[in-house]
TORKOL-4160 file (C-alpha; in steps of 0.2 Angstrom, whole numbers, padded with zeros to 4 digits, m for minus):
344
<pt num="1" X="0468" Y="0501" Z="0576"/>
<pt num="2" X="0465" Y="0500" Z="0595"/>
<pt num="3" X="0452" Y="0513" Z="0594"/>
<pt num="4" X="0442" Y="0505" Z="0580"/>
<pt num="5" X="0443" Y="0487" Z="0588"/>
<pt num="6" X="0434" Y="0497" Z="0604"/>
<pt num="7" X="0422" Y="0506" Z="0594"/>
<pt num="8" X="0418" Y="0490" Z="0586"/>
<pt num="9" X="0416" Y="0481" Z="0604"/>
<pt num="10" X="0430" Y="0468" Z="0598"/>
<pt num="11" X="0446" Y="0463" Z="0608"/>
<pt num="12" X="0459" Y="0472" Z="0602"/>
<pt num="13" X="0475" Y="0461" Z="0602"/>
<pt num="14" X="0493" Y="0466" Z="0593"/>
<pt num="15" X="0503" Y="0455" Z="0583"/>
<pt num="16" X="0521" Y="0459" Z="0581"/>
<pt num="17" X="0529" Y="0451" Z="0569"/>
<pt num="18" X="0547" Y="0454" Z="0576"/>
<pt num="19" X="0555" Y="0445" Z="0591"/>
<pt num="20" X="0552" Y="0446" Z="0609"/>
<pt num="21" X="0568" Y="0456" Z="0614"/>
<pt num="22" X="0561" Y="0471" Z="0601"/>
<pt num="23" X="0543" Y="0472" Z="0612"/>
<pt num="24" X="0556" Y="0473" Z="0628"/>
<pt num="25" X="0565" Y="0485" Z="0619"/>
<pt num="26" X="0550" Y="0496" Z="0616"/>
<pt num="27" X="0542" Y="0493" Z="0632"/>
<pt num="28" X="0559" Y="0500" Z="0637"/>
<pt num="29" X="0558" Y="0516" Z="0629"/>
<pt num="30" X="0542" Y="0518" Z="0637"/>
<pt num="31" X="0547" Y="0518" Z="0655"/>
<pt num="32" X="0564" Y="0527" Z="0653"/>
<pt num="33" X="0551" Y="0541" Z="0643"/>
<pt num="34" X="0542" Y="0542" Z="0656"/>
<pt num="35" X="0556" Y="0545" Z="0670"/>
<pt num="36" X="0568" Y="0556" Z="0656"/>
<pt num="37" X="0557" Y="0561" Z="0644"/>
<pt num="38" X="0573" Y="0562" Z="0630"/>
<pt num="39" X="0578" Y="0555" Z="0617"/>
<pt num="40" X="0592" Y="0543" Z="0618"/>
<pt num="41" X="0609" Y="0546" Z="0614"/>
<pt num="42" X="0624" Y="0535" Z="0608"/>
<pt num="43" X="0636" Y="0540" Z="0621"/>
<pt num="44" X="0625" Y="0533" Z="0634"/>
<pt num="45" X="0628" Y="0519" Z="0649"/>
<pt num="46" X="0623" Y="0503" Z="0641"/>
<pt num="47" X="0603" Y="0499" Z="0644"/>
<pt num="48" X="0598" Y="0486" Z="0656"/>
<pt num="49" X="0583" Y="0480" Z="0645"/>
<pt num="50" X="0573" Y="0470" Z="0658"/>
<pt num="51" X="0575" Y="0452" Z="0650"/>
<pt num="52" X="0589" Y="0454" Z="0640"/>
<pt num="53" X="0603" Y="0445" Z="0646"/>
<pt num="54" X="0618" Y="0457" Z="0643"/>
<pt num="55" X="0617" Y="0475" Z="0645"/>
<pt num="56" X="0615" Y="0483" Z="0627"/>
<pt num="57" X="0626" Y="0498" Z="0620"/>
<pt num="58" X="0618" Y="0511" Z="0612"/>
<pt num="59" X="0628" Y="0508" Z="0596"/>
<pt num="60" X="0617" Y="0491" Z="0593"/>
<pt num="61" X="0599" Y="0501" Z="0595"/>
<pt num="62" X="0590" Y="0507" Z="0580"/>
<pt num="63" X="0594" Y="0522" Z="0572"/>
<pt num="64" X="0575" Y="0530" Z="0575"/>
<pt num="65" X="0579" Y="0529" Z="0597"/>
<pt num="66" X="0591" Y="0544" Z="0592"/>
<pt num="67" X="0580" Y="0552" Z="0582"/>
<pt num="68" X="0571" Y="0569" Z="0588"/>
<pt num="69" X="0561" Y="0572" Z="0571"/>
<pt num="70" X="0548" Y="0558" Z="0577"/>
<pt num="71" X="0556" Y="0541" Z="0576"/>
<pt num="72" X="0559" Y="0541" Z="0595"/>
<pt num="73" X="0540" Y="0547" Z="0599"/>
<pt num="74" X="0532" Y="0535" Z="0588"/>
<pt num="75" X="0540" Y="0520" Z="0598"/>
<pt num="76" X="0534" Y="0528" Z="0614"/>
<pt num="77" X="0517" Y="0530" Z="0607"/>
<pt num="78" X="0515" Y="0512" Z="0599"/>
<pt num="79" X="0523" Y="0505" Z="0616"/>
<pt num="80" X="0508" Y="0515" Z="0626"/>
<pt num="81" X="0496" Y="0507" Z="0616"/>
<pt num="82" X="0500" Y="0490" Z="0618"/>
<pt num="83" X="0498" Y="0492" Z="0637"/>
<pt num="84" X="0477" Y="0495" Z="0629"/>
<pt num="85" X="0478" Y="0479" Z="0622"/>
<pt num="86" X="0472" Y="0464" Z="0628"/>
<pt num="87" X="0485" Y="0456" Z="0624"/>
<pt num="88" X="0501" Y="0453" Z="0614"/>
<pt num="89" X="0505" Y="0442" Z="0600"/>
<pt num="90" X="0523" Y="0437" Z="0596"/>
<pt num="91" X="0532" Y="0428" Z="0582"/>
<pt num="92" X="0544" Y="0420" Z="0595"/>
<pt num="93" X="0544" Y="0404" Z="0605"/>
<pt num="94" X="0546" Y="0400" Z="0623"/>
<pt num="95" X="0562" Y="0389" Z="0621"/>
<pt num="96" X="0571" Y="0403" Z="0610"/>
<pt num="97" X="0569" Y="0419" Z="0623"/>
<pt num="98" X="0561" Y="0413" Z="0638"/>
<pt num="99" X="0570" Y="0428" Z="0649"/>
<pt num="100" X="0561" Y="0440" Z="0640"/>
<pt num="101" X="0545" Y="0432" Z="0639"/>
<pt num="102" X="0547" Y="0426" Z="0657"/>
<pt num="103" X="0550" Y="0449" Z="0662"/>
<pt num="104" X="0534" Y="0452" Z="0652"/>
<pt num="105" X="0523" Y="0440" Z="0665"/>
<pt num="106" X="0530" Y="0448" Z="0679"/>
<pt num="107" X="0524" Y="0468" Z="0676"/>
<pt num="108" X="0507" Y="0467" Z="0679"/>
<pt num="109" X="0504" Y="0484" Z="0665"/>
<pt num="110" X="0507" Y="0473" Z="0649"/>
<pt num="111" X="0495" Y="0464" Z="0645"/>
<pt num="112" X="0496" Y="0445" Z="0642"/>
<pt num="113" X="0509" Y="0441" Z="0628"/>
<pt num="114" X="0508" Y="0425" Z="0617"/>
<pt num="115" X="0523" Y="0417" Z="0609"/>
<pt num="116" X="0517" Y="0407" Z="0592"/>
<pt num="117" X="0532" Y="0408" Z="0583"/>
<pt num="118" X="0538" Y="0403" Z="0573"/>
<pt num="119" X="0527" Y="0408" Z="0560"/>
<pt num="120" X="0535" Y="0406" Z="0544"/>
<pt num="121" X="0530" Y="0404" Z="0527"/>
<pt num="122" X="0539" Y="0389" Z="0519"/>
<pt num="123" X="0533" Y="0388" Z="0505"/>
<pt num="124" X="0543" Y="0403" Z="0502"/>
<pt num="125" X="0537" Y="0420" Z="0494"/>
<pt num="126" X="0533" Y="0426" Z="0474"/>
<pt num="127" X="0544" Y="0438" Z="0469"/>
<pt num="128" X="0542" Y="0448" Z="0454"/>
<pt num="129" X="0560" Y="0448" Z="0449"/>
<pt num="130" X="0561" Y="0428" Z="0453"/>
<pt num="131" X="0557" Y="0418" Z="0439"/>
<pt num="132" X="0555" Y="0399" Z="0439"/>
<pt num="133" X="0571" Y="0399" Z="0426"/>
<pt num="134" X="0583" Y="0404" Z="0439"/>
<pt num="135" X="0575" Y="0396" Z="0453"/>
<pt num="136" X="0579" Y="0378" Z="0443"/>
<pt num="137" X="0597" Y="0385" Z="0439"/>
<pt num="138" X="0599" Y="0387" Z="0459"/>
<pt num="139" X="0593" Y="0372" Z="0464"/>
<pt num="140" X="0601" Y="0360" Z="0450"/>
<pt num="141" X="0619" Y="0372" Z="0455"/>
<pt num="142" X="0613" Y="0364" Z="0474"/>
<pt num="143" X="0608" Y="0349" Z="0471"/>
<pt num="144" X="0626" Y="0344" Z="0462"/>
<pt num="145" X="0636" Y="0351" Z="0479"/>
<pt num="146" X="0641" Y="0341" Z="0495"/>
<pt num="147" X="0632" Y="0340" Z="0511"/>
<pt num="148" X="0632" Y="0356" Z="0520"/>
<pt num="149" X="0646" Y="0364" Z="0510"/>
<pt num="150" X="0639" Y="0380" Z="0503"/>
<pt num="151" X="0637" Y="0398" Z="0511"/>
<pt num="152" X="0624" Y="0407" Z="0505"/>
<pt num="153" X="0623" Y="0425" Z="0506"/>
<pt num="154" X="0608" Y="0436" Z="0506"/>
<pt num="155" X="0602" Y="0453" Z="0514"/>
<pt num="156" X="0584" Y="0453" Z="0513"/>
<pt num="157" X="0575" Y="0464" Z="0500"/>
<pt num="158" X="0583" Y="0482" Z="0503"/>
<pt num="159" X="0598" Y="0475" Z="0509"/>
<pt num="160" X="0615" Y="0483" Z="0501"/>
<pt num="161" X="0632" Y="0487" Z="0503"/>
<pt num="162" X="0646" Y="0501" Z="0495"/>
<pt num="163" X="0655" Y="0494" Z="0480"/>
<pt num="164" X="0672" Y="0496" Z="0492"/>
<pt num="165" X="0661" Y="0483" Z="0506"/>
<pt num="166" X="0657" Y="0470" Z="0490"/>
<pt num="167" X="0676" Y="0469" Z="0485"/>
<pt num="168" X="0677" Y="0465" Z="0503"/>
<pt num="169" X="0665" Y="0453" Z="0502"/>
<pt num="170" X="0669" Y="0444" Z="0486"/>
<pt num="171" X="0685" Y="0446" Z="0494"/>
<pt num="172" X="0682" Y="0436" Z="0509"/>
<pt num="173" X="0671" Y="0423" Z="0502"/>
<pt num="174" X="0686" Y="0421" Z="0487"/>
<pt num="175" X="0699" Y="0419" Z="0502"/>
<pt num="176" X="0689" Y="0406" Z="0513"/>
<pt num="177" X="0687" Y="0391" Z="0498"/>
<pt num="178" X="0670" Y="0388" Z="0501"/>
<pt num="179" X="0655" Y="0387" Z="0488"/>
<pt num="180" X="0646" Y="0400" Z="0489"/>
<pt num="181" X="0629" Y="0406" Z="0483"/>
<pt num="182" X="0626" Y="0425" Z="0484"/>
<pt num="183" X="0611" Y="0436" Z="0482"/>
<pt num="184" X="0618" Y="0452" Z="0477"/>
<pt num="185" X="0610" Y="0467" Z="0477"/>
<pt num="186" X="0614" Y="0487" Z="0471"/>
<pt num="187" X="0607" Y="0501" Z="0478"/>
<pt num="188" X="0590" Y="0507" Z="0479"/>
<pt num="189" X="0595" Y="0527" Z="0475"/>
<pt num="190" X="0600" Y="0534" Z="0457"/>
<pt num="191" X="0614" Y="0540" Z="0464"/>
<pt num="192" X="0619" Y="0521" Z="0465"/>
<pt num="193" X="0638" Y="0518" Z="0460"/>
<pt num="194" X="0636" Y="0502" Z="0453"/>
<pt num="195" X="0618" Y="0497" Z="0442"/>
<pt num="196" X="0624" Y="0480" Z="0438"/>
<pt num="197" X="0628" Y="0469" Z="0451"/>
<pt num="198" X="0643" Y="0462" Z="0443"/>
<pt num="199" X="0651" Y="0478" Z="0441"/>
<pt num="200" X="0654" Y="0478" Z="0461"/>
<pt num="201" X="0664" Y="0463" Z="0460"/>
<pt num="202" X="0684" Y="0463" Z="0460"/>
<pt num="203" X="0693" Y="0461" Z="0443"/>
<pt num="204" X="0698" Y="0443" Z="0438"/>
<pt num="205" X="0682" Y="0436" Z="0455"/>
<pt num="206" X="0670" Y="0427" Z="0442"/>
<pt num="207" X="0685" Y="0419" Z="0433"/>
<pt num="208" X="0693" Y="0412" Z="0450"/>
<pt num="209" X="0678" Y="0406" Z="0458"/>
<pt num="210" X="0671" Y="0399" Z="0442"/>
<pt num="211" X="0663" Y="0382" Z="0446"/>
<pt num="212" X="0661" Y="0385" Z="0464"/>
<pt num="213" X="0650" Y="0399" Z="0467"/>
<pt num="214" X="0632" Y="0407" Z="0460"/>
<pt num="215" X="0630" Y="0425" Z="0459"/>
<pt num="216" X="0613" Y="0431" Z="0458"/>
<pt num="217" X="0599" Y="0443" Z="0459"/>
<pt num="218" X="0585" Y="0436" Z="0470"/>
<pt num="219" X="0585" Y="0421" Z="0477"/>
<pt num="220" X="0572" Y="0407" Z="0485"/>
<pt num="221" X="0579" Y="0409" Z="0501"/>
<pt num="222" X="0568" Y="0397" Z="0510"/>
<pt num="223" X="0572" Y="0383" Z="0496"/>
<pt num="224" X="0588" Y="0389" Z="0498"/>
<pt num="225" X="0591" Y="0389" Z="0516"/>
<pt num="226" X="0580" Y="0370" Z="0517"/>
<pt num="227" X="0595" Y="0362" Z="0504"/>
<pt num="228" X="0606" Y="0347" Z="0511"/>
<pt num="229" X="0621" Y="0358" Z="0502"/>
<pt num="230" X="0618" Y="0374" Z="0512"/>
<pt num="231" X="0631" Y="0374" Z="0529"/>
<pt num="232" X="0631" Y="0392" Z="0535"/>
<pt num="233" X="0622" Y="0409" Z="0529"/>
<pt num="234" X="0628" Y="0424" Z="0530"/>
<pt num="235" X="0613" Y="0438" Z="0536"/>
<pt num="236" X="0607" Y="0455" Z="0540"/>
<pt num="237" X="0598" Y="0447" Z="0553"/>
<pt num="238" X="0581" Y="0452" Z="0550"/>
<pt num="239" X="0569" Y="0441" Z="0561"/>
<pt num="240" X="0563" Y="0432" Z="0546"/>
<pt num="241" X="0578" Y="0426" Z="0541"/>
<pt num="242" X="0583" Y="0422" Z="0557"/>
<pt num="243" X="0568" Y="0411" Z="0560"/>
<pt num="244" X="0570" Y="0402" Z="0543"/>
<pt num="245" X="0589" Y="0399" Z="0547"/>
<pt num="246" X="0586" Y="0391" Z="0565"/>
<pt num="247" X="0570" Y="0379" Z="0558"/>
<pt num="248" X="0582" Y="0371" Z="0545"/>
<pt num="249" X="0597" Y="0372" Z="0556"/>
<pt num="250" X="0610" Y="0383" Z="0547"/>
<pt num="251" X="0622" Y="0394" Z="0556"/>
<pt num="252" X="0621" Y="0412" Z="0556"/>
<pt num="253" X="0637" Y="0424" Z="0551"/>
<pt num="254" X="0628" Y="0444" Z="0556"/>
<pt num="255" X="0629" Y="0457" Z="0543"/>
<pt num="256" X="0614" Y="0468" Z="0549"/>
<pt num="257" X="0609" Y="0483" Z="0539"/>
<pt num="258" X="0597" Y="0494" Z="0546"/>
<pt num="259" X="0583" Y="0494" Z="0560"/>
<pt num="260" X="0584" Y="0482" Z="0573"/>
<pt num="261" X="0593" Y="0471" Z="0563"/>
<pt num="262" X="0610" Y="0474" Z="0575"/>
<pt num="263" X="0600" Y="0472" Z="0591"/>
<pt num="264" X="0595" Y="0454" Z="0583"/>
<pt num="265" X="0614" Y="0451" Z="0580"/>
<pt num="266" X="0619" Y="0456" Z="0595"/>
<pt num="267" X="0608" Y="0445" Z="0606"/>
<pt num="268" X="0609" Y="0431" Z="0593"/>
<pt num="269" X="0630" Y="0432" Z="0594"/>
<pt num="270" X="0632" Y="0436" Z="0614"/>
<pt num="271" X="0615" Y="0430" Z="0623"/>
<pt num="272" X="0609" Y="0414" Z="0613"/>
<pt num="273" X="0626" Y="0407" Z="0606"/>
<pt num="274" X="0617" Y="0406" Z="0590"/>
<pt num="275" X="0626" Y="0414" Z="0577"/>
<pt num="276" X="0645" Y="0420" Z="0572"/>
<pt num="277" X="0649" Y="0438" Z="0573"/>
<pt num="278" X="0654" Y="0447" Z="0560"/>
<pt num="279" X="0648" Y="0464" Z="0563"/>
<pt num="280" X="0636" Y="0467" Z="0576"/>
<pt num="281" X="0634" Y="0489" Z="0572"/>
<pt num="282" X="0631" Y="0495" Z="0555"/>
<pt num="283" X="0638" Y="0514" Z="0560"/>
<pt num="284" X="0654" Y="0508" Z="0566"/>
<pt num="285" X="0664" Y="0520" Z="0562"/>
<pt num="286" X="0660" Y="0518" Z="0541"/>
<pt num="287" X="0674" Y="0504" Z="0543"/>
<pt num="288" X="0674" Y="0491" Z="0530"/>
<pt num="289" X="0673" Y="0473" Z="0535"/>
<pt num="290" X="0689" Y="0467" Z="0529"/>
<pt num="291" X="0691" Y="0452" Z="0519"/>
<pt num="292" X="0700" Y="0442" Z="0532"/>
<pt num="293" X="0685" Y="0446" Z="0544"/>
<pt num="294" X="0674" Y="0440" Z="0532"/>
<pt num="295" X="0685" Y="0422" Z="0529"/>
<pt num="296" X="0688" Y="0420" Z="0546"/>
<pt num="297" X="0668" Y="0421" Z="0552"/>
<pt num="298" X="0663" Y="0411" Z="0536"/>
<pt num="299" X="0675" Y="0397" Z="0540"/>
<pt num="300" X="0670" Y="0397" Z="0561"/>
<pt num="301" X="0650" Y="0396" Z="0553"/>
<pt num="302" X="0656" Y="0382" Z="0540"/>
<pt num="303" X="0665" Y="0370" Z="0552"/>
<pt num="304" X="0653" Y="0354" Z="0555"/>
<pt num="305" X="0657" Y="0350" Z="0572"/>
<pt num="306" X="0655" Y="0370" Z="0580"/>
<pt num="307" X="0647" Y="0372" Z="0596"/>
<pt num="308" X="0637" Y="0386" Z="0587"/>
<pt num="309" X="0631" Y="0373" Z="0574"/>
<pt num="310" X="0628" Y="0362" Z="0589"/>
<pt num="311" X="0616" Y="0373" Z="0595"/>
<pt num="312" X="0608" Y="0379" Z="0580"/>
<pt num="313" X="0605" Y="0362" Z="0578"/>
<pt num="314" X="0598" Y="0359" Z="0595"/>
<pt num="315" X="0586" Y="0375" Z="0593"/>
<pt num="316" X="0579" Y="0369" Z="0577"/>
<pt num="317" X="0572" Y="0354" Z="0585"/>
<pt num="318" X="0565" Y="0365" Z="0600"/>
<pt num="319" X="0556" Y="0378" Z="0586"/>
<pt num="320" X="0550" Y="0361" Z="0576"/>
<pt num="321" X="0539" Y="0357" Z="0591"/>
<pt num="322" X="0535" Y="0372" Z="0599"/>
<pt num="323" X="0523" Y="0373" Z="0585"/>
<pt num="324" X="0518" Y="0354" Z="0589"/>
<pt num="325" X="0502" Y="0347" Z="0596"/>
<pt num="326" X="0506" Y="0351" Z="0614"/>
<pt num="327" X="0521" Y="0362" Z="0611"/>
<pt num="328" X="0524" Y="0377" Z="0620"/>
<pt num="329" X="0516" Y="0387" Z="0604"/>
<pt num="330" X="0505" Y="0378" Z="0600"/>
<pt num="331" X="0498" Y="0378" Z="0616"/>
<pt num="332" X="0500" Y="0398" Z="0617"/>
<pt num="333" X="0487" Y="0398" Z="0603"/>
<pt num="334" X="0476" Y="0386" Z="0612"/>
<pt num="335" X="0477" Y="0398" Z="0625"/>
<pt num="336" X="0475" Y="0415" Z="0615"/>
<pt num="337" X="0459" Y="0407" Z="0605"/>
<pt num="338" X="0452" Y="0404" Z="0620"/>
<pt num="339" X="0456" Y="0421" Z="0628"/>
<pt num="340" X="0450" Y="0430" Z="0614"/>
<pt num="341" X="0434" Y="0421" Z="0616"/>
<pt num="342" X="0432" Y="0424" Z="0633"/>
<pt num="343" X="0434" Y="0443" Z="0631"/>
<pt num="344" X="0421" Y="0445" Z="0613"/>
C-alpha cells in the first residue's frame, strides 16, 4: 500500500489498529533481525522491548515470532515498511501507554506516531447470528440485576475453548455465585467435539445456576459491557475488547486465545495494573485452568472496592477525554490532519 500511495504522489501513513506495545513489539523484531537475523525461540532470555516496562518471556509472544514457514518474516517486512511511512497511526492514547509512545519519539528512524484511540464503535457491530430477539432477552435478563453484579464472559468472534476447559469454566463461574452472562462458542473445525454449545456444559450446570446466569451464542458486547449490572468481564484480551472494557469501566479477568492476545494480558496484568490474571500464555503446557482459578480471579475482578477496579475506573475517565476538545487524542488528530496537509 506504501508503494501505491508514492505512485500516486500521496503521503502514505499506516494505521494500526492494535495497541502501542504490539508496533514496539514489531519494531522489535526488526532490530534484533537485523543483528541475528533468526527466528525467535521459546527458550530464549526474556526481551527488553524498548517501552515495555517489564521484560517480556517468550512464552507471551505470538505464535508467528517462532515461526520459520513466514510468520516471522512477514512482521520484519511490515515493520521495514513502517519506517517508509510518514507516519504512524495508533488506536491507543497517551494516558494508557505513554512509555511506549514516549520510546517511539526518541529513535529518530520511525516516523511520527499518533495515538487517537480509543476508536471505538459504540454503537456496537451487526452480527448475522445476532438477532434483535435475543438482544432484548439480554438486556431485559440485565436490566432486572443489581448494580455491577454480573460477569460476562466472552471470547471474541473465533474464540473457543476444549469441552474439558468449559467444564472448567462453567465450573468456576458455578463455584464463585456470581450472575453470569456467558457467550459461548464451539469450535470452528468439523472435527469440533461438541456442535451445540450446551452440550460442553457439566451435567446438572443449567439446572443449578437457573435464574442467575445467561448462556448464549453471540452477544451485544458493547451493550453489554455499557450495563449498570455488568461488574467484571472475563476476556481474551483482544484490543477491542480491551478498549470497550476500560471506556465503560469493567475490570478485566485474561483468558487470551491466540495472537497477541497474551502479550495484551500480560502488559494489562503486570505493567498497567489493569486487569486480574487468569492465564497470561495460552501454550502453558495444555493445562486446564481449573475451576478454582477461575472462582478465585472472578471474585478478585468482582469485589467493588479493588485497587484494580479503582483503576479501571480512573483510566476510563483518562480515555473519556483523551478523545475530548483539547485531549491528548484529540489533539493528536489535530496534529496528523495538519501533517498530512503539510506533506500532500
Amino acid at each position: 500500500m506504501i508503494d501505491i500511495a508514492n505512485e500516486f504522489s500521496l503521503p502514505p501513513y499506516i494505521f494500526i489498529p492494535s495497541n502501542a506495545g504490539f508496533l514496539g513489539l514489531m519494531l522489535y523484531l526488526l532490530e534484533r533481525h537485523d543483528e541475528i537475523s533468526e527466528v525467535m525461540k521459546m527458550s530464549d532470555p526474556d526481551s527488553l522491548i524498548p517501552g515495555i516496562f517489564n521484560p517480556v518471556p517468550a512464552r507471551v509472544l505470538p505464535d508467528a515470532v517462532f515461526n520459520e514457514d513466514g510468520g516471522y518474516d512477514t512482521y520484519v517486512k511490515v515493520a521495514r515498511r513502517f519506517r517508509d511511512g510518514k507516519g504512524i497511526i495508533v488506536n491507543t492514547f497517551a494516558e494508557l501507554e505513554p512509555f511506549v509512545l514516549r520510546s517511539f519519539s526518541d529513535d529518530h528512524r520511525i516516523p511520527p506516531v499518533y495515538p487517537v484511540g480509543p476508536v471505538l464503535q459504540l454503537k456496537g457491530q451487526h452480527h448475522a447470528e445476532l438477532n434483535q430477539d435475543q438482544v432484548d432477552r439480554i438486556m431485559k435478563w440485565l436490566d432486572e440485576q443489581p448494580q455491577s453484579s454480573v460477569v460476562f464472559l466472552c471470547f471474541g468472534s473465533y474464540g473457543s475453548f476444549s469441552l474439558p476447559q468449559v467444564k472448567e469454566i462453567a465450573l468456576g463461574i458455578e463455584q464463585s455465585g456470581f450472575r453470569f452472562l456467558w457467550s459461548i462458542r464451539f469450535p470452528l473445525s468439523t472435527s469440533s467435539p461438541f456442535m451445540n454449545p450446551e452440550d460442553a456444559l457439566p451435567e446438572g450446570f443449567l439446572e443449578r445456576t437457573e435464574g442467575r446466569g445467561i448462556m448464549c451464542g453471540w452477544a451485544p458486547q458493547v451493550q453489554v459491557l455499557a450495563h449498570r449490572a455488568v461488574g467484571g468481564f472475563v476476556s481474551h484480551c483482544g484490543w477491542n475488547s480491551i478498549l470497550e472494557s476500560l471506556w465503560y469501566g469493567v475490570p478485566i479477568v485474561t483468558l487470551p486465545i491466540y495472537a497477541e492476545q497474551q502479550l495484551n494480558a500480560f502488559r494489562m496484568v503486570k505493567e498497567l495494573g489493569l486487569s486480574v490474571e487468569l492465564k497470561l500464555d495460552y501454550r502453558d503446557g495444555g493445562d486446564l485452568v481449573s475451576a478454582d482459578e477461575i472462582a478465585n480471579s472472578v471474585t478478585l475482578a468482582m469485589e467493588s472496592d479493588s485497587e484494580v477496579r479503582k483503576k479501571v475506573k480512573e483510566m476510563s475517565g483518562k480515555g473519556r477525554e483523551a478523545v475530548m476538545d483539547g485531549g491528548n487524542s484529540f489533539t493528536s488528530i489535530t496534529q496528523l490532519i495538519e501533517d498530512i496537509a503539510g506533506n500532500s
